[in-house]
C-alpha positions in Angstrom: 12.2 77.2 -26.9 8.9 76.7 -25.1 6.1 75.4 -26.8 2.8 76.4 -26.3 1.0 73.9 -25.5 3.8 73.0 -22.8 3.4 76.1 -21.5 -0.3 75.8 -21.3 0.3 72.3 -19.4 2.6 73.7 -16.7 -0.2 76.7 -16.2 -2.7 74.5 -15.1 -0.7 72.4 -13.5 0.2 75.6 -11.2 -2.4 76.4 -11.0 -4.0 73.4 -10.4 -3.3 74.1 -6.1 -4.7 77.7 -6.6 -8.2 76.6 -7.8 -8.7 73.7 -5.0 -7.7 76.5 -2.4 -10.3 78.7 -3.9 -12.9 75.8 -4.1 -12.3 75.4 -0.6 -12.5 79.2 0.4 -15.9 79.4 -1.4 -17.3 76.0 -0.7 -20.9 77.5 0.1 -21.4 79.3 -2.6 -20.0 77.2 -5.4 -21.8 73.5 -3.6 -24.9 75.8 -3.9 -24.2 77.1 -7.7 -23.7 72.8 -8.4 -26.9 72.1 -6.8 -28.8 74.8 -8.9 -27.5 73.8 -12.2 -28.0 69.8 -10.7 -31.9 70.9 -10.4 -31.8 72.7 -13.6 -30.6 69.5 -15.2 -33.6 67.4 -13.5 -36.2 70.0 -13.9 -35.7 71.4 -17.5 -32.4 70.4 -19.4 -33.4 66.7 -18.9 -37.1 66.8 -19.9 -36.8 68.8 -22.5 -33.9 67.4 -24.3 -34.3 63.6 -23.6 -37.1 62.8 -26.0 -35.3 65.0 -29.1 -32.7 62.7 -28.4 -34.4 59.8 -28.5 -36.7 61.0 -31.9 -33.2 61.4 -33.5 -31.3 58.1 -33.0 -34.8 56.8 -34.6 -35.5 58.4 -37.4 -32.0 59.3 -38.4 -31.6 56.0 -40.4 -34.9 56.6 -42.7 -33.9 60.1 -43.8 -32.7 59.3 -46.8 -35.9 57.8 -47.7 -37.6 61.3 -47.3 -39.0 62.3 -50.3 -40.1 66.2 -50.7 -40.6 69.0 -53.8 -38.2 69.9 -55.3 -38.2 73.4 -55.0 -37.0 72.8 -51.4 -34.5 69.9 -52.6 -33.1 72.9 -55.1 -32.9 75.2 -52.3 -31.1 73.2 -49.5 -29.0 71.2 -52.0 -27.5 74.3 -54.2 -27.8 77.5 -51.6 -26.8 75.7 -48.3 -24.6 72.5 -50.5 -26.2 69.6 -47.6 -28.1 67.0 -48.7 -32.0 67.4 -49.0 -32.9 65.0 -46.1 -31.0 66.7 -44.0 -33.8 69.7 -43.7 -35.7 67.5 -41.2 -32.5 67.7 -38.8 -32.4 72.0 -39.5 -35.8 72.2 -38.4 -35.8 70.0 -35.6 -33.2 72.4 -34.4 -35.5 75.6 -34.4 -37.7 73.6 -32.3 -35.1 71.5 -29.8 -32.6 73.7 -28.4 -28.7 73.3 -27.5 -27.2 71.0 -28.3 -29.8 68.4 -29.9 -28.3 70.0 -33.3 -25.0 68.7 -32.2 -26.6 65.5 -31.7 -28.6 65.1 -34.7 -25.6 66.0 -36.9 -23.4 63.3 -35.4 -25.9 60.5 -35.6 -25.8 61.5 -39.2 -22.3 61.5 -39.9 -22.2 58.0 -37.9 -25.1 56.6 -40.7 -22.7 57.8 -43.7 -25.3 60.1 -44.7 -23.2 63.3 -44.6 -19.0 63.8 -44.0 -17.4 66.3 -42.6 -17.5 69.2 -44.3 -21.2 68.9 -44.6 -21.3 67.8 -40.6 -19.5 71.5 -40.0 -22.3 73.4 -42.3 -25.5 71.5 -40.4 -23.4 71.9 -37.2 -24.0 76.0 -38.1 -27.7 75.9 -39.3 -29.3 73.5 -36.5 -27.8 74.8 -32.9 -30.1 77.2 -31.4 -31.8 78.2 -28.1 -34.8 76.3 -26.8 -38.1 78.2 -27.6 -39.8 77.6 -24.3 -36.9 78.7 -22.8 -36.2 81.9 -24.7 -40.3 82.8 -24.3 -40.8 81.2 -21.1 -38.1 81.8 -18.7 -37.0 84.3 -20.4 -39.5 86.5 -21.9 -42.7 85.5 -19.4 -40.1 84.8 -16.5 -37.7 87.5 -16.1 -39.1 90.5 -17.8 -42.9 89.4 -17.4 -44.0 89.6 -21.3 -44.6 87.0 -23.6 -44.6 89.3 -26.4 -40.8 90.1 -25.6 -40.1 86.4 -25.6 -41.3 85.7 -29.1 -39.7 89.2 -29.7 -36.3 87.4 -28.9 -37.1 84.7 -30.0 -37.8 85.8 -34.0 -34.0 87.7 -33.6 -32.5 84.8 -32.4 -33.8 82.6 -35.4 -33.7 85.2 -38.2 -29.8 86.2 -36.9 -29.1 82.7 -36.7 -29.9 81.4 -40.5 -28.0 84.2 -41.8 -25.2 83.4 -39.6 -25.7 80.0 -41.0 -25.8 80.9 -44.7 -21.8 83.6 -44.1 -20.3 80.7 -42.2 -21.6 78.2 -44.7 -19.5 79.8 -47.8 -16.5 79.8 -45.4 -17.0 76.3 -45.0 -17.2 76.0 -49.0 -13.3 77.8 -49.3 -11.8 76.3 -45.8 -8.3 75.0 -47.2 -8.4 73.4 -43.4 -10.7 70.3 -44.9 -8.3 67.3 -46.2 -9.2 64.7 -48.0 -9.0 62.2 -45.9 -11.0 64.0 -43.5 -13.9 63.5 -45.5 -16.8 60.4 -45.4 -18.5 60.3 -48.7 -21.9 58.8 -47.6 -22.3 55.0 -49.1 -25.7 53.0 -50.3 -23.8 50.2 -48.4 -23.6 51.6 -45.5 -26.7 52.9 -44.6 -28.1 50.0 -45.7 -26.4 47.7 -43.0 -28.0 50.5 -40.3 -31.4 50.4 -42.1 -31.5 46.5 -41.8 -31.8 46.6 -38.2 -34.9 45.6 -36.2 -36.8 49.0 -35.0 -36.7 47.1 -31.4 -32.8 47.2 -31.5 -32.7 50.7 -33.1 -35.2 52.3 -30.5 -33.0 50.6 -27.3 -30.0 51.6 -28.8 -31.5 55.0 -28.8 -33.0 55.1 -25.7 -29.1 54.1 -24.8 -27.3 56.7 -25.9 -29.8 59.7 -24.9 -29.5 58.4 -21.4 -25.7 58.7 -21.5 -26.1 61.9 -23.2 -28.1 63.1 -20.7 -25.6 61.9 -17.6 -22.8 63.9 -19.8 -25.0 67.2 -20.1 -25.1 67.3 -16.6 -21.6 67.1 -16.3 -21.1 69.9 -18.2 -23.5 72.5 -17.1 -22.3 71.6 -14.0 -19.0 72.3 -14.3 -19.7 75.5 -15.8 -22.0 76.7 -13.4 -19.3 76.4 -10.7 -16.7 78.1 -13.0 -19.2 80.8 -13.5 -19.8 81.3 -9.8 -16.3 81.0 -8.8 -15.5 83.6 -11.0 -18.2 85.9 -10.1 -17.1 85.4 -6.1 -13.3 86.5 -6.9 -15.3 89.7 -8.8 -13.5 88.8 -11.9 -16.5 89.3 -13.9 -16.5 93.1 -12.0 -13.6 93.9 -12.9 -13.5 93.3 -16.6 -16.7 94.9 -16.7 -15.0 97.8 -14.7 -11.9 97.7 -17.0 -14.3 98.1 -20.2 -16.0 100.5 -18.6 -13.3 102.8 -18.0 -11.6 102.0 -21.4 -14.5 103.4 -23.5 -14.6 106.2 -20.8 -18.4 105.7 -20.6 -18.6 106.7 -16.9 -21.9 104.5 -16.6 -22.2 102.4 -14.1 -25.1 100.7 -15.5 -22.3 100.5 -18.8 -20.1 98.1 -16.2 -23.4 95.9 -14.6 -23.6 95.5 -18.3 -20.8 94.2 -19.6 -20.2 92.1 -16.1 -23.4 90.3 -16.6 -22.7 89.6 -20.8 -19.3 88.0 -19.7 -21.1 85.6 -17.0 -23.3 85.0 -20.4 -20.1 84.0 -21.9 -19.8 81.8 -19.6 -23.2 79.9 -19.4 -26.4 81.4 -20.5 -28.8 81.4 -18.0 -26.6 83.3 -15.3 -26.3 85.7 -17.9 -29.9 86.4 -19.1 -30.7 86.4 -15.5 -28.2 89.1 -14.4 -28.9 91.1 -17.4 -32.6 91.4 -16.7 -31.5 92.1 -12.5 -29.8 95.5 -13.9 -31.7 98.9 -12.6 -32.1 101.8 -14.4 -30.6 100.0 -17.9 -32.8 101.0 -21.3 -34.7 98.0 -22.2 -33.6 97.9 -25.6 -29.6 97.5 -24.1 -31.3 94.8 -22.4 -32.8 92.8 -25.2 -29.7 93.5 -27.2 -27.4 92.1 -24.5 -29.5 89.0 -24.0 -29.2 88.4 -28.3 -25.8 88.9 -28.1 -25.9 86.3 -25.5 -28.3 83.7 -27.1 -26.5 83.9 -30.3 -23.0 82.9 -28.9 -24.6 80.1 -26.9 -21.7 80.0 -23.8 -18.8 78.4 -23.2 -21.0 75.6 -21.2 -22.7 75.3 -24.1 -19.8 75.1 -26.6 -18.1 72.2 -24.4 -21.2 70.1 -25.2 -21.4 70.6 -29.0 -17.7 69.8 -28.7 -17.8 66.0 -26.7 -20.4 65.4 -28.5 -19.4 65.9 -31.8 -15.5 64.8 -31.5 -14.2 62.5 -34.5 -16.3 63.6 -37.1 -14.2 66.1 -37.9 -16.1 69.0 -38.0 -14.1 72.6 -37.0 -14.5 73.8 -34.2 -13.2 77.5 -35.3 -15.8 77.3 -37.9 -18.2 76.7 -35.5 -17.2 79.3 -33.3 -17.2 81.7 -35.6 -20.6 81.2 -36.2 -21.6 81.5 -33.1 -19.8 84.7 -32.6 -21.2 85.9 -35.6 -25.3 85.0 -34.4 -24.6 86.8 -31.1 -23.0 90.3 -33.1 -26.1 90.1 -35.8 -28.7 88.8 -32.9 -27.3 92.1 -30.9 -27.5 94.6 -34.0 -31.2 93.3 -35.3 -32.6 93.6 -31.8 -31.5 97.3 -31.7 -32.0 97.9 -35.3 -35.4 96.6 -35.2 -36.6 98.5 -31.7 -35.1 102.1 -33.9 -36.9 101.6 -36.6 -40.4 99.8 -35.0 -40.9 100.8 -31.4 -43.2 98.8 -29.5 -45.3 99.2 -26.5 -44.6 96.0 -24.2 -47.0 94.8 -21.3 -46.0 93.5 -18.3 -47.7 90.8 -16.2 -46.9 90.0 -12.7 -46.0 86.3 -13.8 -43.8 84.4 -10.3 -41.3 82.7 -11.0 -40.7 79.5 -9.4 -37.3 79.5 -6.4 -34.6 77.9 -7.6 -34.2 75.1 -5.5 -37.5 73.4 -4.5 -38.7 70.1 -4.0 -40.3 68.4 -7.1 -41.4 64.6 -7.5 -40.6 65.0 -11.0 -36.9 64.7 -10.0 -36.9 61.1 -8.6 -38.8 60.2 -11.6 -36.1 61.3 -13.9 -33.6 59.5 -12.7 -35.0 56.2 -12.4 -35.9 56.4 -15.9 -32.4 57.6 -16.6 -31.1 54.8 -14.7 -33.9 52.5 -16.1 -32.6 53.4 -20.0 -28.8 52.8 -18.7 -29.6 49.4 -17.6 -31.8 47.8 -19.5 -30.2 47.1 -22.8 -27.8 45.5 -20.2 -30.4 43.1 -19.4 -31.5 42.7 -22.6 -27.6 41.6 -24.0 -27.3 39.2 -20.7 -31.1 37.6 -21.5 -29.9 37.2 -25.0 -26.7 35.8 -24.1 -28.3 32.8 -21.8 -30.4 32.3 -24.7 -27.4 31.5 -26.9 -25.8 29.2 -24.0 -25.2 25.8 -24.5 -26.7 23.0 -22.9 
């Protein structure tokens, strides 16, 4: 009998041919898709991120030296079961975007501050979509209204802490957590990471949110020529098609619909932008799509949360489930709330910068992403002549 991860293996391996050949056959249009998401990376994902990921290899040592009321203590520690320090790492998530929460949470299962059952809750409660991105590119970008922007935004937070709180009392009865799985945060060991000199810590920082960084890229990517290759063979169209005709809608607008949520399956961006492209679709369809598709985060953005939080661990399915569960609520609030409380929406005639232009900000990031690679390099080799015998 075949197993089934042997039979996955000789799949790809089949198919392994079939891809290249279709690489090849679509070489334009997915080399152009890479250099987008390339650009994205240096233009947006990059400056945004990097600092957040530099903030949190810092102060993620100190936490447990926070001190705050204990109302809030009582609230985090007995509703949500995490320790109290770790409300600075929830919050920061609100604020950071994808997948900063990821990151956050492993640097503090890596200090011994949490273990991982508690890494799988935070993992829930701090992964969310950037603000500026869901007001700005979003909101003020595609449909030319901040107002819709903080609209989706408020959804997508409000959908996303109760997503949190369901998946969290899963996490509390998941038989799938052993034992042995499980760090029980130590005195000792956080104070062996406390002891080091801020110097080393913020290098060591700098460091690692450089790599990160390189690794993000990889990723999104990746993705982004998946997603176009996918969109090129029409299978997108054709799903969307198939749905179409299986809930005998007869809409065509039904079918852009669904085709553009599955590219938001896929990576988010392509998604919210092909949403907002659809003619003749009710704006509050829109809207709904787009929470349904901030909620659930993308595949692309899964992948991430993933690499970066493998050995901890933290469950995946849990994880997914989550997210599933933020796009469904995200997708039924947003329709729910434009029912009961219609709202008159302004547009402004807001342009929106091409997708591949030149911009001096992009030489700048990389330097200082190969500047943060290299020097605690030349900091070890400077140390290590130091130390050299005479």
């Amino acid at each position: 009998m075949i197993n089934s991860k042997d039979l996955l293996k000789k799949i790809l391996l089949y198919a392994f041919p079939i891809i290249a050949f279709m690489l090849c056959l679509f070489a334009e249009e997915t080399s152009l898709a890479a250099k987008k998401a390339l650009y994205l990376c240096l233009d947006v994902v990059i400056p945004s991120l990097f600092p957040f990921f530099v903030l949190s290899g810092i102060i993620t040592p100190y936490m447990s030296a926070l001190s705050c009321p204990n109302i809030l203590k009582r609230i985090i520690e007995k509703v949500l079961k995490l320790p109290y320090y770790s409300i600075i790492i929830i919050l920061l998530g609100f604020i950071s975007g994808y997948p900063n929460g990821a990151k956050m949470t492993k640097d503090m299962f890596n200090e011994g501050l949490i273990d991982s059952r508690q890494a799988t809750k935070l993992l829930t409660a701090t992964n969310y979509c950037s603000p500026l991105f869901i007001v700005g590119t979003v909101g003020a970008g595609l449909f030319k209204s901040l107002k819709l922007g903080l609209f989706l935004l408020l959804i997508h937070w409000v959908s996303g802490v109760l997503s949190a709180y369901i998946t969290g009392k899963i996490v509390n009865y998941d038989k799938g957590f052993q034992p042995n799985n499980l760090v029980v945060p130590t005195k000792s060991r956080r104070s062996v990471k406390q002891s080091k000199p801020f110097s080393v810590q913020l290098t060591s920082s700098i460091e690692s949110a450089a790599i990160l960084c390189v690794k993000l890229t990889g990723f999104i990517t990746f993705f982004a020529v998946a997603s176009e290759l996918l969109s090129q063979l029409s299978v997108f169209t054709f799903l969307g098609k198939g749905l179409s005709i299986l809930f005998d809608t007869g809409s065509e607008n039904f079918s852009e619909l669904i085709t553009a949520v599955f590219k938001g399956v896929i990576e988010i961006t392509s998604g919210a932008q092909a949403v907002s492209q659809i003619k003749g679709m009710q704006l509050n369809m829109q809207l709904a799509a787009i929470s349904l598709i901030f909620g659930f985060a993308g595949f692309s953005a899964h992948s991430q949360i993933i690499g970066i939080m493998n050995g901890t661990g933290a469950k995946y399915r849990i994880f997914f489930l989550a997210k599933l569960l933020h796009g469904v609520l995200g997708c039924l609030l947003t329709l729910t709330t434009i029912y009961l409380m219609p709202m008159t929406v302004e547009t402004a005639t807001i342009g929106v910068m091409p997708a591949i232009t030149w911009s001096w900000g992009r030489p700048i990031i990389v330097l200082a992403l190969l500047a943060s690679l290299l020097a605690p390099s030349f900091k070890d080799n400077a140390k290590s002549r130091k130390s050299r015998p005479y």
